[in-house]
N, C-alpha and C positions, 0 to 999 in steps of 0.2 A: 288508605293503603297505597302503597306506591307501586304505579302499575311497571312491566317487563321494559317499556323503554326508557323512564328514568332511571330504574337499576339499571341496565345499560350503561347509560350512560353517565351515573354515578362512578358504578364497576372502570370505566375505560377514562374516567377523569384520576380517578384514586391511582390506575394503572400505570398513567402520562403521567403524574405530579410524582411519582416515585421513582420514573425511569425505566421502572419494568417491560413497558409496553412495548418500547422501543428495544429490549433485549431479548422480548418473546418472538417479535418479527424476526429479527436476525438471526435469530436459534431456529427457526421456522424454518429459513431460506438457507442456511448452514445445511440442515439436516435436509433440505430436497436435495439440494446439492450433493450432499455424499449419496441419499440413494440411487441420483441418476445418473451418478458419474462412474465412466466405466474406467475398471481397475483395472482388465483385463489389454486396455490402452495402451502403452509403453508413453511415457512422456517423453517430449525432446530432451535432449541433454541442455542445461543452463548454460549460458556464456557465462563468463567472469562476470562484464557488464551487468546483466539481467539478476545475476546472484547478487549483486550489490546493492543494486536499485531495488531488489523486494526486501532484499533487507533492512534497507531506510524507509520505504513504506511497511515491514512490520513493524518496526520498532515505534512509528508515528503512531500504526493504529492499535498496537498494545498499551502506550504511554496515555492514550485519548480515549482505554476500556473496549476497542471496539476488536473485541476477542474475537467474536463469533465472523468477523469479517477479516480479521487475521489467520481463523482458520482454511476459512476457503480459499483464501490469497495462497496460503501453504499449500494446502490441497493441491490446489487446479494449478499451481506453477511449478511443482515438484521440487519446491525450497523446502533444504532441508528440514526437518521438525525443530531439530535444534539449533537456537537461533546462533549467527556467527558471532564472535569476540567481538564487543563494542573497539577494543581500543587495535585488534585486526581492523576491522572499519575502518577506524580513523587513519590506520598507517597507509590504508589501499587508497585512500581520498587524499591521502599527503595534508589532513588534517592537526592542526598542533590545538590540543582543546586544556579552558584553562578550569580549574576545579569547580566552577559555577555554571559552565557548556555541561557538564558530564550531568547534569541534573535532568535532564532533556533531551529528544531524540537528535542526532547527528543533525535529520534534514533541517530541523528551526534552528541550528548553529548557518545549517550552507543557505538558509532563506535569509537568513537576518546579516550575513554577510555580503551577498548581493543585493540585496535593498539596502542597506549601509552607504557601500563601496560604489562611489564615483566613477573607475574605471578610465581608463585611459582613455576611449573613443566616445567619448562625450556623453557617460552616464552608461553608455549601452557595452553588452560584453558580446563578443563575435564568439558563436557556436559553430564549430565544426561536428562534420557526418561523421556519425561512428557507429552505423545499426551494425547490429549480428549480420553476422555472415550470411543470412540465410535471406537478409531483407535487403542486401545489397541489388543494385540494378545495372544492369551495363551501359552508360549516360549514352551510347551512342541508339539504343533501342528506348522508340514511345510507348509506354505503359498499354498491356496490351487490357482485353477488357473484363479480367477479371480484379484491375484496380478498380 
């Protein structure tokens, strides 16, 4: 008879080799989440920026099944429930996509274009500052010490 730690560990191979296990944690960590998140909180208001960018990160991690992690992104960033217009997306990104990109999230079109893409400055592309308003710093003042 087979003793409580190889059922164990039977149980939590059969759980791995199906995927389950890995959707039971995250429904785990989903649901502490909503009960210890307080509602009564008012969330910041989104930037456009921040709207877009969790946008391409839901769309990544609903296309990759990882729901339970797209709900909390929703949750705790105050992105809308319903997701925005793929091809709103692509007009806000100045995105032109061809009927074989639309199979896939926007971000593995803007990854696989930069990994691509040579660029003018010798392979590398110059990033300019553009935090929300709210993470902006005044360059003439040194980070005081709650960086």
């Amino acid at each position: 008879m087979a003793t409580l730690t190889e059922l164990k560990c039977a149980l939590r191979e059969s759980l791995e080799s199906r995927g389950v296990l890995g959707q039971l944690k995250a429904r785990i960590r989903a649901e502490v989440f909503n009960a210890l998140d307080d509602q009564s909180e008012p969330r910041p208001a989104l930037s456009h920026d921040n709207l877009l960018i969790n946008e391409l990160i839901r769309e990544y991690l609903e296309f990759n099944k990882y729901r339970y992690t797209a709900s909390v992104l929703t949750a705790e960033s105050g992105q809308p429930e319903v997701p925005l217009d793929r091809q709103f997306m692509a007009n806000e990104l100045k995105v032109v996509e061809d009927p074989s990109s639309r199979s896939v999230p926007l971000l593995y079109g803007l990854l696989s274009h930069f990994l691509s893409s040579s660029g003018d400055s010798g392979g590398k592309l110059f990033l300019r500052g553009s935090a929300p308003a709210t993470m902006t710093r005044d360059p003439n003042t040194l980070p005081g010490p709650e960086s």
